[in-house]
C-alpha positions as CSV (number, residue, x, y, z in Angstrom):
1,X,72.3,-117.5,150.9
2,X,69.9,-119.7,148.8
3,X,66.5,-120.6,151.3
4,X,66.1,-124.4,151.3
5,X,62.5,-123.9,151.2
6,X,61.0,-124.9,147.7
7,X,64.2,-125.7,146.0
8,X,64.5,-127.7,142.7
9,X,67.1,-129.6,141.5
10,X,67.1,-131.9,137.9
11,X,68.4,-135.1,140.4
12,X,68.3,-135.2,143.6
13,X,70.6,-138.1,145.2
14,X,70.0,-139.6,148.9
15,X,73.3,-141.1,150.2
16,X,76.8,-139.9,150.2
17,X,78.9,-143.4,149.5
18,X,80.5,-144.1,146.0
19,X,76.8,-145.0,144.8
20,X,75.5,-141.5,145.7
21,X,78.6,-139.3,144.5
22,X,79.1,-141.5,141.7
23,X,75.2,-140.0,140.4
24,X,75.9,-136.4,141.4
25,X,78.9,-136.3,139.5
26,X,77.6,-137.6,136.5
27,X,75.1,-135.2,137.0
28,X,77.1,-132.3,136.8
29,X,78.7,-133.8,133.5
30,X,75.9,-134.3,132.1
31,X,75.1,-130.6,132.9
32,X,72.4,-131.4,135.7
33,X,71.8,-129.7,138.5
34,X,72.4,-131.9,141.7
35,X,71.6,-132.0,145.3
36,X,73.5,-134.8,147.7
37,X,71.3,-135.3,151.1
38,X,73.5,-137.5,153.8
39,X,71.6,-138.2,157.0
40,X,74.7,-138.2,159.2
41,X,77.2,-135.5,159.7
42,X,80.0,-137.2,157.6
43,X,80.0,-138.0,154.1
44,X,81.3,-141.0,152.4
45,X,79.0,-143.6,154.2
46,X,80.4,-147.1,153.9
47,X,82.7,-146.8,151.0
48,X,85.0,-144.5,153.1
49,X,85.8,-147.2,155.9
50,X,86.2,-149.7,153.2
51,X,89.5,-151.1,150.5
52,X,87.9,-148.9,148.1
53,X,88.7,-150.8,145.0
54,X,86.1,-152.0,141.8
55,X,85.7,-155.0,139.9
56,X,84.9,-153.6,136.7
57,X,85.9,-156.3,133.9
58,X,87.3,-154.8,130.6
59,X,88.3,-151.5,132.1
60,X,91.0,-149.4,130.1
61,X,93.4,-150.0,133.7
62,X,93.5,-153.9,132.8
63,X,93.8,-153.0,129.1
64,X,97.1,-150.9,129.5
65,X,97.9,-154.0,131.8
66,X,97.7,-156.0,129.1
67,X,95.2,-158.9,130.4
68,X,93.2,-159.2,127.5
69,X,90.5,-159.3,129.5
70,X,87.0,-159.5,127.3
71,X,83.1,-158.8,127.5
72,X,82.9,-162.6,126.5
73,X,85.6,-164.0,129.1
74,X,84.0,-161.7,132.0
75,X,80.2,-162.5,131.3
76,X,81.0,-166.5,131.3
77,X,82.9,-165.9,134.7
78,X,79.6,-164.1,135.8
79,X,77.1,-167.2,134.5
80,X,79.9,-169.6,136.4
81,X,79.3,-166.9,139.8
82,X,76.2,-165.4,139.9
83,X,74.4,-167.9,138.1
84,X,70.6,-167.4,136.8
85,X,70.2,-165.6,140.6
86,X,70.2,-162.1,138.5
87,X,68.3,-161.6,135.5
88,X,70.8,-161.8,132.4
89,X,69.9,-158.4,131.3
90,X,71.4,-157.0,134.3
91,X,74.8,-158.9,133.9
92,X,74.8,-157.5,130.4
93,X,74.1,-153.8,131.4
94,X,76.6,-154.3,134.3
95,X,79.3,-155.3,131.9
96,X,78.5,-152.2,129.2
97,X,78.2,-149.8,131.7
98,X,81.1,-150.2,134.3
99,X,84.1,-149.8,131.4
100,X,83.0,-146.2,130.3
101,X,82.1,-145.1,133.5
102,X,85.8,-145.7,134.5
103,X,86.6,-144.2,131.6
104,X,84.7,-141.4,131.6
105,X,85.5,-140.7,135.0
106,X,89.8,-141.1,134.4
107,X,89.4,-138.4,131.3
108,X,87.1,-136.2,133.2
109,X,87.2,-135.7,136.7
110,X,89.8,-136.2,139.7
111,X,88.6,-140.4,139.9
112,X,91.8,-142.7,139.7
113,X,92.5,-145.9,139.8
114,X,95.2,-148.3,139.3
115,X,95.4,-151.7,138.7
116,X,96.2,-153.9,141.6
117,X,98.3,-156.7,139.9
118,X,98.1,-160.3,141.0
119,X,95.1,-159.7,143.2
120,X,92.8,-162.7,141.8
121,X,89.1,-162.9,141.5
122,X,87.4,-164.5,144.3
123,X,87.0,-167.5,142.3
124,X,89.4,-167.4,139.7
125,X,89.3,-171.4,139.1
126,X,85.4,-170.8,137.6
127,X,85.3,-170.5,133.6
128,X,86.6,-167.1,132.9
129,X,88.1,-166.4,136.3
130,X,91.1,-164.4,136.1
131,X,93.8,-165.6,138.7
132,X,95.8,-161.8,137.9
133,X,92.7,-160.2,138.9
134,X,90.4,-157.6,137.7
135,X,90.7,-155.5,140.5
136,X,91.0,-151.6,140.7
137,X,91.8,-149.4,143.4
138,X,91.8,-145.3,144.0
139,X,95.2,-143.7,143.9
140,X,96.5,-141.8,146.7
141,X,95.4,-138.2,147.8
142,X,96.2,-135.7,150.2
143,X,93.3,-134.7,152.6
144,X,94.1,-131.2,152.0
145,X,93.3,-130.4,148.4
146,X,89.5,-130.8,149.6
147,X,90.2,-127.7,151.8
148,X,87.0,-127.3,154.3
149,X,85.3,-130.2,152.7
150,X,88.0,-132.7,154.0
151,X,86.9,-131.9,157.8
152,X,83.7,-133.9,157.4
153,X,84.7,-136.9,155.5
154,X,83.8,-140.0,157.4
155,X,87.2,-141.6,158.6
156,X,87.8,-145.0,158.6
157,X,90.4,-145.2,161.9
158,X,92.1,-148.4,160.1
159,X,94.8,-149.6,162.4
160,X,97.5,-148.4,160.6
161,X,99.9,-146.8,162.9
162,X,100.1,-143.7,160.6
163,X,101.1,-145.5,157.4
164,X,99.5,-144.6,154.5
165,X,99.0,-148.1,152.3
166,X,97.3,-149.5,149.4
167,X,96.0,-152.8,149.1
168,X,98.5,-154.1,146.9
169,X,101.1,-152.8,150.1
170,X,99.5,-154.4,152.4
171,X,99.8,-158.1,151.0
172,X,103.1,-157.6,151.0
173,X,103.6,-155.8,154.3
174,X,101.4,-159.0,155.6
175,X,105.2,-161.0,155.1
176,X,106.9,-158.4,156.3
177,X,108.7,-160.9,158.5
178,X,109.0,-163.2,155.7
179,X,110.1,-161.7,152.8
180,X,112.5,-159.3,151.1
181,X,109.3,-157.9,149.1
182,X,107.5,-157.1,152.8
183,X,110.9,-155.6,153.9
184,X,111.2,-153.4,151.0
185,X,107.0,-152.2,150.8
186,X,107.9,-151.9,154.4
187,X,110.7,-149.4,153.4
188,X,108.4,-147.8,150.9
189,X,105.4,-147.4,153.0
190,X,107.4,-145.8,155.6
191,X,109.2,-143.2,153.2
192,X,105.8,-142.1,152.2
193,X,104.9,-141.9,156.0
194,X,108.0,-139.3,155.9
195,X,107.9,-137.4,153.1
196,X,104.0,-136.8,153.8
197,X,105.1,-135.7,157.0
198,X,107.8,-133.2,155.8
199,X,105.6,-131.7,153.5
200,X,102.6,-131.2,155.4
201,X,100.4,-133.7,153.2
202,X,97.6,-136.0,154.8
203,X,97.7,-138.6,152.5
204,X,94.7,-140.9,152.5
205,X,95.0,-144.3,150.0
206,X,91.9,-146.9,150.1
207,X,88.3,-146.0,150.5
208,X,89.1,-143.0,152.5
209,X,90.9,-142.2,148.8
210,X,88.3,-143.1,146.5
211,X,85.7,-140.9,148.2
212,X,88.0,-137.4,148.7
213,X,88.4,-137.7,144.7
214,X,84.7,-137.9,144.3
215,X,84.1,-135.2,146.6
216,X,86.6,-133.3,144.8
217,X,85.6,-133.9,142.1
218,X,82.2,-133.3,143.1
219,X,83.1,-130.0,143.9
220,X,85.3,-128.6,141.4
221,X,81.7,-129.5,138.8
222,X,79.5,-127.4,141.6
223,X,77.3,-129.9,142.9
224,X,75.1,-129.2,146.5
225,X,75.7,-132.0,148.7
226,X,73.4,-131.1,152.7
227,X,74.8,-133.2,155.9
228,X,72.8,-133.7,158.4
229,X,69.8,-134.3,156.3
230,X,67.9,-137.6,156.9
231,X,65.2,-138.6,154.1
232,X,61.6,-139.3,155.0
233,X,59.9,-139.8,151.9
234,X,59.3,-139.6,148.8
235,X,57.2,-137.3,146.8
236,X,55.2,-138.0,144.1
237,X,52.8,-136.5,141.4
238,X,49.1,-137.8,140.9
239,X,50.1,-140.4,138.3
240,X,52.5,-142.3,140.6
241,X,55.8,-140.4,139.6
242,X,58.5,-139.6,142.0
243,X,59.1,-136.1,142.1
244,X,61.1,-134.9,144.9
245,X,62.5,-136.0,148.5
246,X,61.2,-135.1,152.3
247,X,64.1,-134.9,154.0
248,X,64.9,-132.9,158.1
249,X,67.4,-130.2,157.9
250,X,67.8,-127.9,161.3
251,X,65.1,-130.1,162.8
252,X,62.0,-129.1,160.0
253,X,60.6,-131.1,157.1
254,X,62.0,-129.8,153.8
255,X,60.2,-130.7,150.5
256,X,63.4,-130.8,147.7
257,X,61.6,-130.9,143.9
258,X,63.3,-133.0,141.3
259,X,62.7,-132.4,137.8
260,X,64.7,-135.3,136.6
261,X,64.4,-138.2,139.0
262,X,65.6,-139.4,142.9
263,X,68.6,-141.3,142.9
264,X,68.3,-143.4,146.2
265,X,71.8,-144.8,147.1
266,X,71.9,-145.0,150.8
267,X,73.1,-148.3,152.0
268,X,71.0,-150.8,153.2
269,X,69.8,-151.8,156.5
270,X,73.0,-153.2,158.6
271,X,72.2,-151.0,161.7
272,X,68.4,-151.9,162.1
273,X,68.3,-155.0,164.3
274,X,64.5,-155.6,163.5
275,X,65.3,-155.7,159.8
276,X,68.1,-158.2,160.2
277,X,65.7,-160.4,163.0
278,X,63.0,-160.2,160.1
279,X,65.3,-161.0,156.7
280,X,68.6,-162.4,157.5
281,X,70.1,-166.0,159.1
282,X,69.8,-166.1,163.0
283,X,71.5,-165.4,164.8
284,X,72.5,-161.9,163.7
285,X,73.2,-159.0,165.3
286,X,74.0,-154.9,164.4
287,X,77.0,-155.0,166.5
288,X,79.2,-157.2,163.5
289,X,78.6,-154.9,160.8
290,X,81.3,-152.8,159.4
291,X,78.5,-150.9,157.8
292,X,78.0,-146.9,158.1
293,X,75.6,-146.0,161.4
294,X,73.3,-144.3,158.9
295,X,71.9,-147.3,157.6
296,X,68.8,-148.6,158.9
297,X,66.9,-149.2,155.8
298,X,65.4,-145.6,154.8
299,X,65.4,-146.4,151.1
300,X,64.1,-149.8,151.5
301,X,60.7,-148.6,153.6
302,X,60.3,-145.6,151.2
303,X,60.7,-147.8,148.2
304,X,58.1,-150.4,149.6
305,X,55.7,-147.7,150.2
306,X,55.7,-146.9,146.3
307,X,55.0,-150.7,145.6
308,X,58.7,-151.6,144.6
309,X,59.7,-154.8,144.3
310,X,62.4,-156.4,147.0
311,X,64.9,-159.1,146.5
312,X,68.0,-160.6,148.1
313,X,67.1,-159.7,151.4
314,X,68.4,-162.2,153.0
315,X,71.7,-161.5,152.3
316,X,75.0,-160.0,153.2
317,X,78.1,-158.5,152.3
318,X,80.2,-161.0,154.6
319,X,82.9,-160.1,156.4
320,X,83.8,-162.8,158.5
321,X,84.8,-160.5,162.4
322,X,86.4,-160.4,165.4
323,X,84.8,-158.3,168.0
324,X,86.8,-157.3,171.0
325,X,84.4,-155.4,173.9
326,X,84.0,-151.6,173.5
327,X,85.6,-151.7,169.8
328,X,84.6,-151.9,166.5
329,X,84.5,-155.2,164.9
330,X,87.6,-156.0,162.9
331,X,86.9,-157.6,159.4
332,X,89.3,-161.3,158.9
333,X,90.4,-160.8,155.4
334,X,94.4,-161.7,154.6
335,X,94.1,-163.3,158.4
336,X,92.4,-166.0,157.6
337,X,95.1,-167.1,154.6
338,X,98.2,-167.1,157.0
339,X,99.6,-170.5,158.4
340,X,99.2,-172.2,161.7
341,X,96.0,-170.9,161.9
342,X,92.3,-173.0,162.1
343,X,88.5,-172.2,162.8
344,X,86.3,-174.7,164.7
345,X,83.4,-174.9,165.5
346,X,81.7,-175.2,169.2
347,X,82.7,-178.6,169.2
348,X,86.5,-178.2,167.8
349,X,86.3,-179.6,164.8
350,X,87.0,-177.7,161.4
351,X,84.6,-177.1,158.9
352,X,85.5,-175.1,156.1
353,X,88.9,-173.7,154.1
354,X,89.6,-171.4,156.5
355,X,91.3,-168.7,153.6
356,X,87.5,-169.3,151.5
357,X,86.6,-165.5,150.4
358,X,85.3,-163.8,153.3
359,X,81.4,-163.8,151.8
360,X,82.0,-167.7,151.0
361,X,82.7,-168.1,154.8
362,X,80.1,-166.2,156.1
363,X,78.0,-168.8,154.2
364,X,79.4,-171.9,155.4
365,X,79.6,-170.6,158.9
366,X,75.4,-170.0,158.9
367,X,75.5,-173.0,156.4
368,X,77.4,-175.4,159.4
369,X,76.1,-174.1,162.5
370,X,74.0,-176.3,164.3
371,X,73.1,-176.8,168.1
372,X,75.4,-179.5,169.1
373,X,78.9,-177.5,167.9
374,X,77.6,-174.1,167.0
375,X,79.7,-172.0,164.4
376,X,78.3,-168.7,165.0
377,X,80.3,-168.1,166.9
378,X,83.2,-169.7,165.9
379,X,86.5,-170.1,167.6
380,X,89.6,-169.1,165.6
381,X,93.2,-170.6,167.2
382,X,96.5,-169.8,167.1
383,X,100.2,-170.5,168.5
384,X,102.8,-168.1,169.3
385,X,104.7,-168.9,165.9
386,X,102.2,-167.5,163.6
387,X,101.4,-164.9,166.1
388,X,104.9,-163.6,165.9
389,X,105.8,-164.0,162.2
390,X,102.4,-162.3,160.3
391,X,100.3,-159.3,161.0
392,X,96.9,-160.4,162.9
393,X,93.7,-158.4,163.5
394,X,95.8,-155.1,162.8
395,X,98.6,-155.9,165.1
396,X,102.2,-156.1,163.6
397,X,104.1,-159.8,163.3
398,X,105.2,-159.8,167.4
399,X,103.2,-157.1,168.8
400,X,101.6,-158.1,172.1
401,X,97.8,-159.0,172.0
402,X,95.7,-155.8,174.0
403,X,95.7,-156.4,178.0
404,X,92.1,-155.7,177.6
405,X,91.9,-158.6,175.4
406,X,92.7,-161.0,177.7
407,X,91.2,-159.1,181.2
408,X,88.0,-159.1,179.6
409,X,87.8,-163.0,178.5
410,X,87.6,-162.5,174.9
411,X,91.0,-163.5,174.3
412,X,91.8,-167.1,175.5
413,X,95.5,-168.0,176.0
414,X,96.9,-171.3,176.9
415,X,99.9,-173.0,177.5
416,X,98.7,-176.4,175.5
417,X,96.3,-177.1,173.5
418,X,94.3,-179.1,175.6
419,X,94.3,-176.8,178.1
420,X,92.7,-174.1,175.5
421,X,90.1,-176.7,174.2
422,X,89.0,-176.7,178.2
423,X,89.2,-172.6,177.9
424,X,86.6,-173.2,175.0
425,X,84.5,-176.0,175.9
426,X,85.5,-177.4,172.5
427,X,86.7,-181.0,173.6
428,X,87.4,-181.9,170.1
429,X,90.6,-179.6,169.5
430,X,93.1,-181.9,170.5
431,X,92.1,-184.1,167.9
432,X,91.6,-181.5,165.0
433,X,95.1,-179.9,165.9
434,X,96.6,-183.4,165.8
435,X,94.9,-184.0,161.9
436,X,95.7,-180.6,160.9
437,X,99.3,-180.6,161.5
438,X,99.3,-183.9,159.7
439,X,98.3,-182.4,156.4
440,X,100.7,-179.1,157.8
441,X,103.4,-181.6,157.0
442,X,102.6,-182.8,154.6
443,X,101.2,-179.6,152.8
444,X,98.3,-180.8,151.5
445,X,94.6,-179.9,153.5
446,X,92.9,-183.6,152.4
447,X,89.9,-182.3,154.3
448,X,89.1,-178.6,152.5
449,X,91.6,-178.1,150.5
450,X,93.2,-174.9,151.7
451,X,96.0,-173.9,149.8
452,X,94.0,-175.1,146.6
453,X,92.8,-172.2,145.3
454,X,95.1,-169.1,143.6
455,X,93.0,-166.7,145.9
456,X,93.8,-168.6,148.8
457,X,97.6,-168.3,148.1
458,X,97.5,-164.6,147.6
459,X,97.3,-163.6,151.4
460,X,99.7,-166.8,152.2
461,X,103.9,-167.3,153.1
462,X,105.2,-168.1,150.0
463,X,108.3,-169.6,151.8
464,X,106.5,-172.5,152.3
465,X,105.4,-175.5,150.1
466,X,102.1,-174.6,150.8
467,X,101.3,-171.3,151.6
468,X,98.7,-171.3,153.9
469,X,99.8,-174.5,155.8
470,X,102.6,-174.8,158.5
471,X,101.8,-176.7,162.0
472,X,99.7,-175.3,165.0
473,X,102.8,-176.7,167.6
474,X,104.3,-173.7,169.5
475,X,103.0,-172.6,172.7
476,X,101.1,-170.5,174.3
477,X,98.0,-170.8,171.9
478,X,95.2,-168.4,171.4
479,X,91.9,-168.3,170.7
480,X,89.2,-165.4,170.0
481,X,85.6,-165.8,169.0
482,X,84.7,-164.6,165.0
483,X,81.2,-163.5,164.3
484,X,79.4,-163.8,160.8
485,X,79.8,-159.8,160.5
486,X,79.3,-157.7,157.5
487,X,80.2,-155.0,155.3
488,X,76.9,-154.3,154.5
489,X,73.5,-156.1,153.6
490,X,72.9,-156.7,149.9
491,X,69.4,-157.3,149.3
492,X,67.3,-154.2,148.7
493,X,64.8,-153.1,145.9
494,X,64.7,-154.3,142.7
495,X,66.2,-152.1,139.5
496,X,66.6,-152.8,135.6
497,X,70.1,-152.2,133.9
498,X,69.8,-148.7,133.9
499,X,69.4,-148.5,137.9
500,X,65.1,-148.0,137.9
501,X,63.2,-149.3,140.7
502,X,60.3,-151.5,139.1
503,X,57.5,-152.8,140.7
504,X,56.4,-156.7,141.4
505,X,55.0,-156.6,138.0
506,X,58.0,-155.8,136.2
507,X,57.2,-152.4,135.3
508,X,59.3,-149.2,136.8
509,X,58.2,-146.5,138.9
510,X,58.4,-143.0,137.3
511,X,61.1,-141.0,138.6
512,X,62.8,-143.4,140.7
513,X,66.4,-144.8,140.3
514,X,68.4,-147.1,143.0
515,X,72.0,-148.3,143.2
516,X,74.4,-149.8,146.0
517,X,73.3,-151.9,148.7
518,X,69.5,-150.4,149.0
519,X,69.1,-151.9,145.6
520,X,69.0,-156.1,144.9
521,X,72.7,-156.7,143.8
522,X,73.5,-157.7,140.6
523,X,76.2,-159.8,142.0
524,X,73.1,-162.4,143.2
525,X,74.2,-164.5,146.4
526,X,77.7,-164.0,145.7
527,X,80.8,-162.2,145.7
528,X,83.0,-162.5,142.3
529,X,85.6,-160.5,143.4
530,X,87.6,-157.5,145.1
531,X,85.5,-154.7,144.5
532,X,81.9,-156.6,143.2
533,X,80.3,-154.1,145.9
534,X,81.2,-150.8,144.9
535,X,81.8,-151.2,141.3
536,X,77.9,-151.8,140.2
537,X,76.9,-149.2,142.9
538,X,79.3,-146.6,140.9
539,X,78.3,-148.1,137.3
540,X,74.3,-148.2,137.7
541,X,74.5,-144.9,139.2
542,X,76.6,-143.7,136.2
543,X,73.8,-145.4,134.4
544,X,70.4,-144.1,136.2
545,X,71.9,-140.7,135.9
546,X,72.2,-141.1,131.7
547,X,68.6,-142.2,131.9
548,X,67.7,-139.2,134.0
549,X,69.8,-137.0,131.5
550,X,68.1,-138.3,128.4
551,X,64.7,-138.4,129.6
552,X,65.1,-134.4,130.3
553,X,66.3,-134.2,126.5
């Protein structure tokens, strides 16, 4: 066995997400030797409790889909998006690199993806906005092909009953009360439950999916990947290069050498309350993230030691959450596009399209909050009709709210809705109730627009006129609190198109290469669509490594 004193690697990588096995995979293609150092004892950090898909415009997956998607089409919907926020240069490397990464990885490893169709961008009304999407998600695997390796894969515990689904399932099986197409994916889902069962398969779709194929392919190229290894520093030479990592493995300092360069790919600071007290809107707290535990800022402190430059820190990933005591938060995403549904504020009053992207609501909840009617939290209400026809914070169309819900006062239940405005303390719900249905009726939301937008439709009943409209009129009525939670934070240190860390004067620091959320997202302060998280983290990774690669010769 190979003493972890004094090793050497060419790249040494520190985090275990999509970001950090996207590097050590290219490494090994590239023919570099690769280390993989994940402070907890589960690999797969955040990318493994999440949808697992990538917006990648111009991928060969939306070519063979025949979307004529193009570089041109993609970078104005980027300018309409992200603005100025992100140097253009970025935006440009972003949109050259993601395509042959996905390609490189379908013709050469065990990364798959397919196209999920009709899933739109976020805002595909903006100049080169696709309302079929550009979305990509990871096909399905069995657990078992990764042998020993699949016992410490983080798990994401998704509420799904045993069914294994993919996103494009799910927005179907969201109607499954509704439709013929729920009642058939239902049919479908639930043969694949089966035959998995039958033939002794664990089969794992999503996030959970995306990071067993890395791993496997990870391993079938031989790269070293140390759980149970947290990073506390960086090493560097006497002219300011980074060298090597100081991580703790078996409860000593180890010293790791890299020839090549440190790819830092660790997630950002989600679970570190004084980091989120310091950079992001108040209030804020560490219990609404969806984020990994292990990520508390490591790369961010290490990377401000060296002089690096920081940006974005004010921001999140959001993930607009409901947060039942004793569980882990559960992240709104098709809930908040199904009729007979509203979110008010303290006061009762609306404030926003409820079905907004998730990160565009996060904003307008911090953006609306104020003392008088507070939004954080907010109050999210509905009647026993919606309750009963769709699928709502991971229960079935029907299934009882938990006991503990209600026994613990997070859920509030009432037989009219004035009676819940008094459960509230939100006098003006009555009135917003009455206006609502008024629009419900007449399908049109004159106040936000709800229904508007082709991303708002997608998680919708298309049985009715307007999809995301129908009245709030059928007793009992409910009502639980939502949070401005996250999926991670998104501001982080600063990197050029080919994933190096620079410094406040422009210039990089030798050696050192970021990606994911400890790096400044190249998405700016938004979120252009399904996937805008982990598809840079995978491409600049792909990209820092290729730097790496060349600068060894």
């Amino acid at each position: 066995m190979t003493s972890d004193r004094d090793l050497t690697y060419d790249v040494v990588v520190v985090g275990s997400g999509a970001a950090g096995l996207a590097a050590a995979v290219t490494a090994r293609l590239r023919g570099l030797t690769v280390l993989v150092v994940e402070k907890t004892d589960k690999y797969g950090g955040s990318t493994a409790l999440s949808g697992g898909a990538i917006w990648v415009p111009g991928n060969l997956h939306l070519d063979r889909a025949g979307l004529a998607d193009t570089y041109d089409k993609a970078r104005a919907y980027l300018d309409a998006t992200v603005g100025d926020r992100v140097p253009a240069a970025r935006k440009d490397a972003y949109l050259a690199h993601g395509p042959r990464m996905v390609e490189e990885f379908h013709e050469r490893t065990e990364i798959r993806f397919m196209y999920t169709p009709g899933y739109p961008d976020y805002f595909p009304e903006a100049q080169g906005g696709m309302a079929q999407g550009r979305s990509i998600e990871p096909c399905i695997v069995d657990l078992k092909r990764l042998g020993k390796a699949g016992r410490t894969m983080r798990r994401a515990g998704l509420p799904t009953y045993g069914l294994t689904m993919t996103s494009y399932d799910f927005r179907f099986l969201n109607m499954v009360g509704r439709t013929w197409a729920g009642r058939r994916t239902s049919l479908k889902v639930g043969a694949r439950a089966v035959g998995a069962l039958v033939t002794g398969r664990t089969l794992l779709s999503l996030g959970e999916a995306l990071i067993a194929r890395m791993r496997l392919s990870l391993d079938r190229l031989g790269g070293d990947l140390w759980l149970s290894a947290p990073l506390t520093g960086l090493v560097t030479d006497a002219a300011g290069r980074v060298t090597g990592v100081r991580i703790t493995r078996a409860g000593r300092e180890v010293t790791v050498a890299a020839r090549g360069g440190v790819v830092l790919a660790s997630g950002g600071f989600s679970h570190d309350q004084a980091l989120r007290e310091k950079h992001l809107p108040h209030p804020t707290s560490t219990a609404w993230t969806h984020a990994s535990e292990g990520q508390t800022g490591d790369a961010l402190r290490c990377g401000e030691e060296l002089g690096a430059a920081t940006d974005l820190l004010d921001r999140v990933w959001g993930a607009p959450s409901v947060c039942p005591p004793g569980e882990r938060p559960f992240f709104l995403v098709a809930d908040r596009g199904i009729p007979g549904m509203v979110i008010v504020d303290g006061a009762g009053e609306r404030y926003a399209d409820e079905a907004l992207p998730y990160h565009a609501f996060v904003d307008r909840m911090y953006a609306a909050d104020r003392p008088e009617a507070r939004t954080v939290p907010s109050w999210l209400i509905l009647d026993a009709r919606s309750k009963a026809r769709y699928l709502f914070a991971g229960l079935f169309p029907g299934q009882p709210f938990p006991k503990r819900w209600s026994e613990s006062g997070f859920l509030k239940k009432a037989d009219t809705v004035e009676e819940l405005a008094r459960l509230i303390g939100a006098p003006g719900l009555p009135a917003a109730i009455d206006r609502f249905n008024g629009h419900a009726d007449r399908g049109v939301d004159e106040d936000f627009g709800r229904g508007n937008s082709v991303y708002d439709r997608y998680y919708g009943d298309p049985t009715l006129a307007n999809p995301n409209l129908a009245p709030i009129d059928k007793g009992p009525f409910y009502a639980v609190p939502v949070h401005p939670g996250d999926i991670g934070t998104k501001g982080g240190l600063v990197t050029d198109g080919d994933g190096r860390v620079l410094r406040e004067d422009g210039g990089p620091i030798p050696g050192l290469y970021a990606s994911g959320n400890c790096s400044a997202a190249v998405m700016g302060e938004t979120y252009p669509g399904p996937g805008a998280t982990i598809g840079p983290a995978m491409a600049f990774s792909w990209a820092a490594v290729n730097a790496i690669a060349a600068g060894l010769g």
